[in-house]
LUMBASE-367141 format. One record per residue (C-alpha): x, y, z. Coordinates in steps of 0.2 Angstrom, whole numbers, always signed. Each point is the difference from the previous one (the first is absolute). Layout:
REM residues N
<x X, y Y, z Z>
...
***
This chain:
REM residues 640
<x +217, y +28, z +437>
<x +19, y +2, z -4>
<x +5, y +15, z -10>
<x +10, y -11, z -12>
<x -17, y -11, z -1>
<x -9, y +19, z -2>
<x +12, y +6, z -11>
<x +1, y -14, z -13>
<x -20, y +0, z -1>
<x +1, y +18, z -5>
<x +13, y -2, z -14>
<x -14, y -15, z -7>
<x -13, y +11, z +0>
<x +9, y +16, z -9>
<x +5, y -12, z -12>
<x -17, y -5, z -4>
<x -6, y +15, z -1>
<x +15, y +4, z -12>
<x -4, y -10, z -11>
<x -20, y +4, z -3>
<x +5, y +20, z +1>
<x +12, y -7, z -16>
<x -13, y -13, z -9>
<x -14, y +15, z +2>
<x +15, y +14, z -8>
<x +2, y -15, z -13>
<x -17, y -3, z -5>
<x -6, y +21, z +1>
<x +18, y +2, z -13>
<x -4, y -13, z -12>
<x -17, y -4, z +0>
<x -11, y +13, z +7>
<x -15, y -8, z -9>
<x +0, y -15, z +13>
<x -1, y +12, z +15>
<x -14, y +15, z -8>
<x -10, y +1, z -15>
<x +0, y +12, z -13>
<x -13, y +15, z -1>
<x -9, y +3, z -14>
<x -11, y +16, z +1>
<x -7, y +3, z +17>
<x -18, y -3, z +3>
<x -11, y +13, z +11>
<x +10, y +2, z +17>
<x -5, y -13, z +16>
<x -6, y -14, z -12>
<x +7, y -13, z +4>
<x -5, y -22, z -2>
<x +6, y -13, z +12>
<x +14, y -10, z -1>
<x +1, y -19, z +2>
<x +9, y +4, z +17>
<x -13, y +12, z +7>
<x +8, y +18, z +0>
<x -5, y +13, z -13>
<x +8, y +2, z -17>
<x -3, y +17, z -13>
<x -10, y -5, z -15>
<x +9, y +3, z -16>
<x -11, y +4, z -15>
<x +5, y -6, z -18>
<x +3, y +12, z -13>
<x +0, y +1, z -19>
<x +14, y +7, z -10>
<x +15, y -6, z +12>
<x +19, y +0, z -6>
<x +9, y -9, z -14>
<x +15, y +0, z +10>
<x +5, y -18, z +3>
<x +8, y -1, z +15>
<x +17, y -8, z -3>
<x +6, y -11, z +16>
<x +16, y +3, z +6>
<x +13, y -17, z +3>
<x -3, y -11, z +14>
<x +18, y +5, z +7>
<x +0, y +19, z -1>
<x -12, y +14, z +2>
<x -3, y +15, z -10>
<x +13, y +13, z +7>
<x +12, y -17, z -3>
<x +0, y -7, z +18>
<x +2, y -18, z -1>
<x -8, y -14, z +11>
<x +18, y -4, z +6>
<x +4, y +21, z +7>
<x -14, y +2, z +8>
<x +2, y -16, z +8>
<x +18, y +8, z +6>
<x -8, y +15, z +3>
<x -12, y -6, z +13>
<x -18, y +8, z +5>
<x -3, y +15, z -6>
<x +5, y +17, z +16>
<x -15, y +2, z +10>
<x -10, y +13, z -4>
<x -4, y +13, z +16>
<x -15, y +0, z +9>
<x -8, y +15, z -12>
<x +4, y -7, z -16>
<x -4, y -15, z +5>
<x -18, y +7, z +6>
<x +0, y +10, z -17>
<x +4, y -18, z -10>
<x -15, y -7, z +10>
<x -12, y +15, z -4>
<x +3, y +0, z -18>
<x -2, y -20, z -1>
<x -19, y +5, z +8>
<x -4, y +13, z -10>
<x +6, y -9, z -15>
<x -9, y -15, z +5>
<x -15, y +12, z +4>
<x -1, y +8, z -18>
<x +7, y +16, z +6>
<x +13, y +5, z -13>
<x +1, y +15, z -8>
<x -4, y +14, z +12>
<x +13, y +10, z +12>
<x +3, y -11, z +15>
<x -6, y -17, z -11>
<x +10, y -14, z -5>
<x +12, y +5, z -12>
<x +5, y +17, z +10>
<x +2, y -12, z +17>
<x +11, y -12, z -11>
<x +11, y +16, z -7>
<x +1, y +5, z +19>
<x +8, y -16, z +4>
<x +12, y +4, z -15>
<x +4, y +13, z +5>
<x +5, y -8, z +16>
<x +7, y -16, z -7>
<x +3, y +3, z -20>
<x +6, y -20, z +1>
<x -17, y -7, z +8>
<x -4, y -13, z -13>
<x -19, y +1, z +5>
<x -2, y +18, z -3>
<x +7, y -3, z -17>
<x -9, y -15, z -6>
<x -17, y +8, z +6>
<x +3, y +16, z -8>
<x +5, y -10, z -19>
<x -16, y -10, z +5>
<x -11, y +16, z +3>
<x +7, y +7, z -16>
<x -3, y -12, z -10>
<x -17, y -1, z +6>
<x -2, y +18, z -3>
<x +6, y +0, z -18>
<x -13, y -13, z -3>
<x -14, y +10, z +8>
<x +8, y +15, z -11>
<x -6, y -11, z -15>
<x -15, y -6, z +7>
<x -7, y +16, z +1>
<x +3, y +4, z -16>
<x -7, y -15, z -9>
<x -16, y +4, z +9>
<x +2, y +21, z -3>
<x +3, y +4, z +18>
<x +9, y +15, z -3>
<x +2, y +9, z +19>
<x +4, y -16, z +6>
<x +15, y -5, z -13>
<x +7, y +16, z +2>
<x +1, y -3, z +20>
<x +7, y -18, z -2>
<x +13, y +6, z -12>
<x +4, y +15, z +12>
<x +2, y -14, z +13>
<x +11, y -12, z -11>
<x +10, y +13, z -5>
<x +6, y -1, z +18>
<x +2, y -17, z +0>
<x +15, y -11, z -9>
<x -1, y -3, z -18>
<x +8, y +0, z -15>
<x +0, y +19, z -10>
<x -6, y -12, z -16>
<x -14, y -8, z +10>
<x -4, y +18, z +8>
<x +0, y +8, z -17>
<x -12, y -13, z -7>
<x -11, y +3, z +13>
<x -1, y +20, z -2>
<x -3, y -2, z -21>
<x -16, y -11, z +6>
<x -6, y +14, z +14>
<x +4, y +13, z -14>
<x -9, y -8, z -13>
<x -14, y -2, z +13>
<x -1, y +17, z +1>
<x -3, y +2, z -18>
<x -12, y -13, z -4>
<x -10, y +4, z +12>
<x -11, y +14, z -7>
<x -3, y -11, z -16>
<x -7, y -14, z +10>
<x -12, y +12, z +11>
<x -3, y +7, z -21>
<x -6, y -17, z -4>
<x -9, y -4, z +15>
<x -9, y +15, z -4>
<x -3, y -5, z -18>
<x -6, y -16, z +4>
<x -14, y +9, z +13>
<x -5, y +10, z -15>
<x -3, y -16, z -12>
<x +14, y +5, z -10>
<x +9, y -17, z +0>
<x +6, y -1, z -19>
<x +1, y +10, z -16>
<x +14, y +15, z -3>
<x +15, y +6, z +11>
<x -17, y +8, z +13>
<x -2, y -18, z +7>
<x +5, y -11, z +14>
<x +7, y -12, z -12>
<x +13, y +13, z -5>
<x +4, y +6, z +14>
<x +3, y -17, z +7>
<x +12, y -3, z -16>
<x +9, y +16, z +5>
<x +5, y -6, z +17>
<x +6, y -16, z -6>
<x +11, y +7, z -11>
<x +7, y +11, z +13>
<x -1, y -13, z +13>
<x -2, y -16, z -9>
<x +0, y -11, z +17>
<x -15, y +12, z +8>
<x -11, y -13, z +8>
<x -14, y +16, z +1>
<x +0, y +3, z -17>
<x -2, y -19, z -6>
<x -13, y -3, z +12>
<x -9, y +14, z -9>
<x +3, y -6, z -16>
<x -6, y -20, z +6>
<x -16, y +8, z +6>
<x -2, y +7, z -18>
<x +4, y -16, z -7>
<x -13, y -8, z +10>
<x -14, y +8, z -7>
<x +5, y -5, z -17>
<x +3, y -18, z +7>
<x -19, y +1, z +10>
<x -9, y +7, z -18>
<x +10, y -15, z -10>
<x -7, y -16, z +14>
<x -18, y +11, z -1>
<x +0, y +0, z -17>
<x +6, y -19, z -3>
<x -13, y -5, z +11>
<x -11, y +7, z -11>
<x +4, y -11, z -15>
<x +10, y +18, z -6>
<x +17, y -9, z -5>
<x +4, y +15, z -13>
<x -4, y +13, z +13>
<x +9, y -10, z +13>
<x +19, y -1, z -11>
<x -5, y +19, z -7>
<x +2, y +5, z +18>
<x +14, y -14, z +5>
<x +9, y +9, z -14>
<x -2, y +18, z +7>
<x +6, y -4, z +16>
<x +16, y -10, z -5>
<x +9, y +16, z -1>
<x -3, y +8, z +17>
<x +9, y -15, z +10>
<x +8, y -11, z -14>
<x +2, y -17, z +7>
<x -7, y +3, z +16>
<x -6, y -17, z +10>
<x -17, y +7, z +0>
<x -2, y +1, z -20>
<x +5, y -16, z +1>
<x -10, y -8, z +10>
<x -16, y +10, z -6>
<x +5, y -7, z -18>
<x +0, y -18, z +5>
<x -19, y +4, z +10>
<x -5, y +7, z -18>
<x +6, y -15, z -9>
<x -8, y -12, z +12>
<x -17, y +8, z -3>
<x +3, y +0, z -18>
<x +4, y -19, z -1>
<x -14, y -3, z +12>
<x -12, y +9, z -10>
<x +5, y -6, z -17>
<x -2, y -19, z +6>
<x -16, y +5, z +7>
<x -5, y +7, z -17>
<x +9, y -13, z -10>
<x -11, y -13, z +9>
<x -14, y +8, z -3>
<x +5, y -5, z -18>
<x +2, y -16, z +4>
<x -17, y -2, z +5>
<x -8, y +9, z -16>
<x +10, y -8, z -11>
<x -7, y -17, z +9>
<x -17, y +7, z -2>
<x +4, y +0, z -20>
<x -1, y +20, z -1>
<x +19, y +1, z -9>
<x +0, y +19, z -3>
<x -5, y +5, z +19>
<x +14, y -13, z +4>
<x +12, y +9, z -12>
<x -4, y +18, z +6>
<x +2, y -5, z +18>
<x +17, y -9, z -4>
<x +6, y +17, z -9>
<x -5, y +8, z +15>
<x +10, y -11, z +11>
<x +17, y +3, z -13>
<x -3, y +17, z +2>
<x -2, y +3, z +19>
<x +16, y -16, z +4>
<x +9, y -5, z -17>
<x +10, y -10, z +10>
<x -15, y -12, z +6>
<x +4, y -16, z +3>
<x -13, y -11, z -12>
<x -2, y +15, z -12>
<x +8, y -12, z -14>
<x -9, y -16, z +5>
<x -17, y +10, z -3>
<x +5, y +8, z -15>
<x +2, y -18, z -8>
<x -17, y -6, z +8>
<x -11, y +18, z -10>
<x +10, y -7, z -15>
<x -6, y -16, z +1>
<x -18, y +6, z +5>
<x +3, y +11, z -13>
<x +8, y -10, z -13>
<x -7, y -18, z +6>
<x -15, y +2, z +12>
<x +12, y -3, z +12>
<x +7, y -16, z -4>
<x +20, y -2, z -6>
<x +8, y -4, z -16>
<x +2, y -20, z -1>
<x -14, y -4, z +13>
<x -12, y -13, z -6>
<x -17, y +2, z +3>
<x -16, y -13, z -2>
<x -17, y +8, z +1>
<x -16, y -11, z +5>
<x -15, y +2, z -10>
<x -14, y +10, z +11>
<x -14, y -9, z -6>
<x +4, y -18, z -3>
<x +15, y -10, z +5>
<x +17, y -1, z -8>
<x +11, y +13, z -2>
<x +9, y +8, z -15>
<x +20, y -4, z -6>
<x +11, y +5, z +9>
<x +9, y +16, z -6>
<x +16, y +9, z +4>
<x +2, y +19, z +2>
<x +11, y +8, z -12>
<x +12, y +16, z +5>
<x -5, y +16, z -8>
<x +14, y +7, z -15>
<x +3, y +1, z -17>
<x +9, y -8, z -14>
<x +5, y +3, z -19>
<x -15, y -10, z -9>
<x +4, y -9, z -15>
<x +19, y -5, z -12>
<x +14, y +9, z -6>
<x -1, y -2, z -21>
<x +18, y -7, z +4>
<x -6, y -17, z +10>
<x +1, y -15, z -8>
<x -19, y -6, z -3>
<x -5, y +19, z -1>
<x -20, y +4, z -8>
<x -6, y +14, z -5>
<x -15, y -1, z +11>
<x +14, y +0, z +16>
<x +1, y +21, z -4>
<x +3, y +12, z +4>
<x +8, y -3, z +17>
<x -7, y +11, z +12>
<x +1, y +3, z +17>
<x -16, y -5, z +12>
<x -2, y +3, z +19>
<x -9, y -11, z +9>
<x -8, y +13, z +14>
<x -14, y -10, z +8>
<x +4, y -16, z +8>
<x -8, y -15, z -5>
<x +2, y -19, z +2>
<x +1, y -14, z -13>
<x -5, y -18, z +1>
<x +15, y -8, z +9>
<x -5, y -15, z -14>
<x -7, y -5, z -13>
<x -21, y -3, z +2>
<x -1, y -19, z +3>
<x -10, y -12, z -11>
<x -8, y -5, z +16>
<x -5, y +21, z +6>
<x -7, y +0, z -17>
<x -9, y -13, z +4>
<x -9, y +7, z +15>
<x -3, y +15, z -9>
<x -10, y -11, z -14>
<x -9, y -7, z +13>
<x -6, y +13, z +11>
<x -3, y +13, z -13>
<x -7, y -15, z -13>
<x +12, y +8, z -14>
<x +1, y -9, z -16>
<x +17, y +6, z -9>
<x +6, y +3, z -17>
<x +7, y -16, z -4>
<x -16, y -9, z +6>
<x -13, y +14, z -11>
<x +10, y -1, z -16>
<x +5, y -19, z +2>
<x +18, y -1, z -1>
<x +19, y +6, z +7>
<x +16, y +1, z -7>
<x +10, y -18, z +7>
<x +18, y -8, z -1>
<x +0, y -14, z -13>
<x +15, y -11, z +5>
<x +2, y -7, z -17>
<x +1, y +14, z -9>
<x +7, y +10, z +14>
<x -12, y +15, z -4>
<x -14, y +8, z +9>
<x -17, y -2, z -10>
<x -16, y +4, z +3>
<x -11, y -18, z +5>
<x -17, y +0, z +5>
<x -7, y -2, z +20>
<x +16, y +7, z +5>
<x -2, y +12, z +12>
<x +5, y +9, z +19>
<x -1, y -19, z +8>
<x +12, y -7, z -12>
<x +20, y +0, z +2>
<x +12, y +8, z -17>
<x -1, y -18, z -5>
<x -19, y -2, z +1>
<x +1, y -13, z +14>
<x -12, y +5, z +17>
<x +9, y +16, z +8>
<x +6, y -1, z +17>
<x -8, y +14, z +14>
<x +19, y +5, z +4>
<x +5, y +5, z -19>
<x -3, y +14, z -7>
<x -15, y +3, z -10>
<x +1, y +1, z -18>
<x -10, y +1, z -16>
<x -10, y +17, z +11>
<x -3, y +13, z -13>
<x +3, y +19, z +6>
<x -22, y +0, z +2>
<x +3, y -15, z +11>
<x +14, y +9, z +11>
<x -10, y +14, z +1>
<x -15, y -9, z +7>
<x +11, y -8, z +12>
<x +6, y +19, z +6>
<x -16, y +5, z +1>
<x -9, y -13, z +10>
<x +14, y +1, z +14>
<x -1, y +20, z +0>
<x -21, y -4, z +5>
<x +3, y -13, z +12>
<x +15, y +7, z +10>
<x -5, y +21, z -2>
<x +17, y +1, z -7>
<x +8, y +8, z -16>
<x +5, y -15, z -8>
<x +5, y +3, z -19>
<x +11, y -7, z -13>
<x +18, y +10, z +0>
<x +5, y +11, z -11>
<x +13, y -2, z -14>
<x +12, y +13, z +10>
<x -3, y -8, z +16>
<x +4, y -20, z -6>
<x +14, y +6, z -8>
<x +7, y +8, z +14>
<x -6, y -12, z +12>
<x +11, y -12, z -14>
<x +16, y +10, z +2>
<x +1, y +5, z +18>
<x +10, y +12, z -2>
<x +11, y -9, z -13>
<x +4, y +12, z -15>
<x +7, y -16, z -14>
<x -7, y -9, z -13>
<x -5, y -14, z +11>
<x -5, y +3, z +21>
<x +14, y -10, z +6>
<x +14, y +7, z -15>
<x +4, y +0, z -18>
<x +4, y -18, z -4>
<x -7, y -18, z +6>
<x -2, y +0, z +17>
<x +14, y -9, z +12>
<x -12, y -9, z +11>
<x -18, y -6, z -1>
<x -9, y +15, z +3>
<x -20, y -8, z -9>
<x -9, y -9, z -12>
<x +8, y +6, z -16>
<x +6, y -10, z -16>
<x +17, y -8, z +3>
<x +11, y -9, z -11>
<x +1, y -16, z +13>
<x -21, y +1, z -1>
<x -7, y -15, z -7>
<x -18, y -3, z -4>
<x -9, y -18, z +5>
<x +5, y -7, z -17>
<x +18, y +7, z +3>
<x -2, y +15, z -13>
<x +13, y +16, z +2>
<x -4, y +19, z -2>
<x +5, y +6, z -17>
<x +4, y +18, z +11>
<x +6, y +0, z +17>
<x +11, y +6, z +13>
<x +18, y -10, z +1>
<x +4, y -9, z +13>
<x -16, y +3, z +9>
<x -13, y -15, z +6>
<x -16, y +2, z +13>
<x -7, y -18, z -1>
<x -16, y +6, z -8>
<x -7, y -3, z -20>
<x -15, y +8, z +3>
<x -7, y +15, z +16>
<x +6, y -6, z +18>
<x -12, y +0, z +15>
<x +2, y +21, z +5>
<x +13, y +3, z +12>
<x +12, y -14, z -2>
<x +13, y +12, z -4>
<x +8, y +14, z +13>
<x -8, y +19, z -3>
<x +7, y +14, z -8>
<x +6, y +16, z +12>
<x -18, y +6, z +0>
<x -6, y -16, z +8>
<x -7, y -7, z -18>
<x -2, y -17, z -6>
<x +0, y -6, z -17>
<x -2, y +17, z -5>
<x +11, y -4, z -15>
<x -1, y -17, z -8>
<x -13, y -13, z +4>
<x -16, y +9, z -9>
<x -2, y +15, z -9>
<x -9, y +12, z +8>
<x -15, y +11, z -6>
<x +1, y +19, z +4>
<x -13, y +13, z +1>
<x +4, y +10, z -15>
<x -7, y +0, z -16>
<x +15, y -3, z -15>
<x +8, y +15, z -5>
<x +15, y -2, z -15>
<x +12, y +10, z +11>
<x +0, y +12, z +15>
<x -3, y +16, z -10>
<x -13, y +10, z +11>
<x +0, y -14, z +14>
<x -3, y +5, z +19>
<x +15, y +8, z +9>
<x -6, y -8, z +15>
<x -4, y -19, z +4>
<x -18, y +1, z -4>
<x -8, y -12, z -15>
<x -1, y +5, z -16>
<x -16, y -3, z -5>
<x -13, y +5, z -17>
<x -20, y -3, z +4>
<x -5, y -16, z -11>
<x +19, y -5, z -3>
<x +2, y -19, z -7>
<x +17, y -4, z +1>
<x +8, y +0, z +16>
<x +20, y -2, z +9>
<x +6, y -16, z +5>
<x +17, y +3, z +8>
<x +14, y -11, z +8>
<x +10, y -18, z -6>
<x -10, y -16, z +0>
<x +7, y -19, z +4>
<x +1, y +2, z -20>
<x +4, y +17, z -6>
<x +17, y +3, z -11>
<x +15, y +7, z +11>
<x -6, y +18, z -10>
<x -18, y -1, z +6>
<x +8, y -1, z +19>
<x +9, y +18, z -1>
<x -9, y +11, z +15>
<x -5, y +11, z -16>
<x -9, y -13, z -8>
<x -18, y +4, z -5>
<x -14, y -8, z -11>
<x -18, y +0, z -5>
<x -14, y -10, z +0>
<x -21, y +2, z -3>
<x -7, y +0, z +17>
<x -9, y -15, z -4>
<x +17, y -10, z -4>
<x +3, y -18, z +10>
<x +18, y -6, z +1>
<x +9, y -16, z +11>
<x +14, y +15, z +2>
<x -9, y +13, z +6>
<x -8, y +5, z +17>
<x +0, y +14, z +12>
<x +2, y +9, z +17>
<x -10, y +11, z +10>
<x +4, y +17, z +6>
<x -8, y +12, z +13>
<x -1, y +15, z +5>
<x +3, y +6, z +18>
***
């Protein structure tokens, strides 16, 4: 081959070669990380794991309590000493190193890579040998920072886990190593303080042997405290003081489980101060609160199920039970309104309508509607227009037991059932004769063979009116049968409970306002009314017609709030109570007022007839027990 040929193959090749001894100085100046990872602390010597290319690398082991340094990377274009990308591209490769510190350079990078660090003729004395050599070698320097970073961070990490002996020897070795004095000095206060904790954690540990966990400055508890506030980041002491709080968190699960939900927050409360706010508390809270809502649903169920099996006050002791353990429950409130009903209205709510079936022959009773518990002021201010002396004193009565009302009127045509089953012969039929409306005269007057069957006018009643010329005795017979052939409490009302049945929670003179009503509201004497031979009423409400001269079929006109038809206008009504002059010495509660042997009774609410006056909600009459009018009928009430 010609030299020329020889010669130019040789220049290629150095150049080359050049260039990679450049890109490798490149790559070891600016990013060491790409070419050798950085140790953390060493694991035991000759352990080593594979690499994906088949030689042996040193294991690196992970330890707590590393620095909070961040490292801050230098610029892309100039290194830390302020060497930029550009100089020491005009520098060239770095100077060859000579054969021994180039075979140093190679023995530390083994025993670096081995774990062999801190002892003479280890890795960072090889690498301060080639230093010495060559105080510019880049490699050196970067894997002396790297190692003394490493060991600042295993200077920490034995003193998080109160390795004495083996902090002190790290912190000799980074000592020796670049740092910063403030890092350095950071460093020696932790050691220090290492030192002086450390007889106050072996105190506790020995406390804790002896049982004495809590109670006094002679406890663990105490002692941990006292580290803390010399070391408040010790990682020894809070351990100590988590293993402390975990036997208050234990005893509190333990003693929820057992249904002890007062014992459980007593010790939940005790333990709050040891960690305050620790995750463990917590979560231990939330575990106690689920077993509290779990077992008060499982308790308030149990409710459910006696209050289904009609055994109200086991129902109302496990629902207080419930409250107790989870006040929170969800359906605490919905079941609180159903033991008030059961209470209140053997389960049913206010407004339902019920119809109950006879037992023991077939048919059933009116239907009736249940009426809210409450109370109201009973009787007329001396003030109101239409006053009597027998509407006082006002006072106030509660109505405490539920009860329901008939939703209308008894029909001629229920009474009529009633007469033929039971075989009854009323009143009007014993003595003869009724009170009936003579349209030539425009009075009511007693005419013989009048009776239940006939209208107000004496013509043949029809089954959907309501019945009239029914004494009191009558009504009461009628109660009566019902109660024997449906088991239930049926009964007239009281005077109380149709007067507050009439209002409805209405406090003025009439239940809908003071003054003529502004719509059709019932059956009452309007001055548009005209009879069949086009007479007027001498008293009425202005502006006001309903169509009828006379008592309409019940429930042709809308129910008052409490779910009521006809309950004012149509009939009258006959009451339970015998007649008393006023309300001196009458019940404070919406029970009857009633003498043994008493003749006269109450007849209470506006007829299809009755003066505007006679149709105030405080409106009350008498009658014998035995009287028969075309004006006057009655209701049913029961108890629940």
């Amino acid at each position: 081959m010609p030299r020329t040929e020889v010669t130019r193959k040789q220049h290629t090749w150095g150049g080359a070669a050049g260039m990679v001894v450049l890109g490798l100085a490149l790559l070891y100046r600016f990013f060491p990380d790409l070419l050798q990872l950085q140790p953390l602390e060493p694991a035991p010597r000759g352990a080593s794991v594979a690499t994906p290319g088949g030689t042996r690398a040193t294991t690196w082991t992970a330890v707590e309590g590393g620095s909070d340094a961040a490292a801050t990377p230098a610029e892309p274009d100039a290194d830390a000493d302020g060497t930029s990308l550009i100089d020491a591209i005009r520098m060239g490769p770095p100077a060859p190193l000579g054969k021994e510190t180039a075979a140093l350079l190679a023995k530390a990078r083994k025993a670096e890579g081995a774990g062999a660090l801190l002892e003479p003729g280890e890795a960072i004395a090889l690498y301060q040998q080639v230093l010495a050599a060559a105080p510019t070698n880049v490699e050196a320097q970067m894997a002396l920072e790297r190692i003394g970073g490493a060991t600042r961070d295993w200077t920490l990490a034995a003193v998080s886990r109160g390795d004495e002996k083996a902090a002190q020897r790290y912190l000799a070795a980074y000592e020796k190593l670049p740092h910063s004095d403030q890092e350095l000095d950071a460093v020696r206060q932790r050691v220090a303080l290492l030192h002086e904790v450390l007889p106050l954690l072996g105190r506790a540990a020995a406390l804790l042997k002896q049982g004495k966990v809590e109670g006094g400055n002679d406890s663990a508890l105490a002692v941990y405290r006292q580290v803390l506030k010399l070391d408040p980041a010790n990682v020894l002491a809070d351990a100590g003081l988590a293993g402390i709080e975990r036997r208050h968190l234990d005893r509190a699960l333990a003693q929820a489980a057992q249904d002890d939900f007062a014992g459980a927050d007593a010790t939940l409360a005790a333990a709050a101060s040891i960690r305050p706010g620790s995750q463990a508390m917590l979560e231990t809270h939330t575990r106690v609160d689920d077993l509290r809502r779990q077992r008060a649903a499982s308790v308030l169920a149990q409710a459910r199920s006696a209050l289904d099996a009609g055994n109200a006050d086991l129902a109302e002791e496990l629902a207080r039970r419930a409250q107790e353990t989870s006040p929170d429950l969800a359906g605490l409130d919905e079941f609180a309104q159903r033991l008030r009903n059961a209470r209140l209205y053997a389960s049913y709510t206010p407004g339902q309508v019920l119809r109950d079936r006879f037992i023991d022959i077939s048919g059933s009773a009116p239907a009736i509607v249940v009426i809210p518990t409450g109370e109201f002021v009973m009787g007329s201010p001396a003030d109101e227009e239409g006053h009597l002396d027998s509407e006082q004193p006002q006072r106030r009565v509660h109505i405490r037991n539920g009860f329901a009302l008939g939703q209308g009127e008894v029909t001629v045509g229920q009474f009529r059932a009633f007469v033929a089953a039971a075989g009854y012969v009323s009143d009007a039929e014993r003595l003869g004769n009724a009170a009936t409306y003579d349209e030539g005269s425009g009075r009511m007057n007693e005419r013989r063979g009048m009776s239940w069957r006939n209208a107000y006018d004496g013509s043949r009643a029809r089954d959907d009116l309501p019945v009239v010329n029914v004494s009191w005795n009558d009504a009461a017979a009628y109660v009566r049968w019902l109660a024997q052939h449906t088991g239930k409490r049926y009964r007239l009302p009281s005077e109380a409970e149709f007067e507050y049945a009439l209002r409805a929670g209405s406090n003025t003179r009439y239940p809908w306002g003071d003054g003529s009503p502004d719509k059709v509201l019932g059956n009452l004497t309007g001055e548009g009314d005209r009879s069949p031979s086009k007479r007027a009423w001498a008293h009425f409400f202005p502006r006001y017609s309903d169509g009828y001269w006379g008592p309409a079929p019940v429930g042709k006109f809308a129910p008052n709030a409490y779910g009521l038809l006809d309950i004012d206008g149509n009939v009258s009504e006959w009451v339970e109570d015998c007649w008393h002059d006023n309300y001196t010495r009458a019940p404070r509660d919406s029970s009857a007022w009633i003498n043994p042997g008493c003749e006269r009774r109450v007849v209470r609410g506006g007829s299809w007839g009755s003066d505007p006056l006679q149709v105030r909600s405080a409106f009350r009459i008498s009658a014998p027990a035995d009287a028969r009018n075309a004006r006057v009928g009655f209701r049913v009430a029961r108890d629940l």
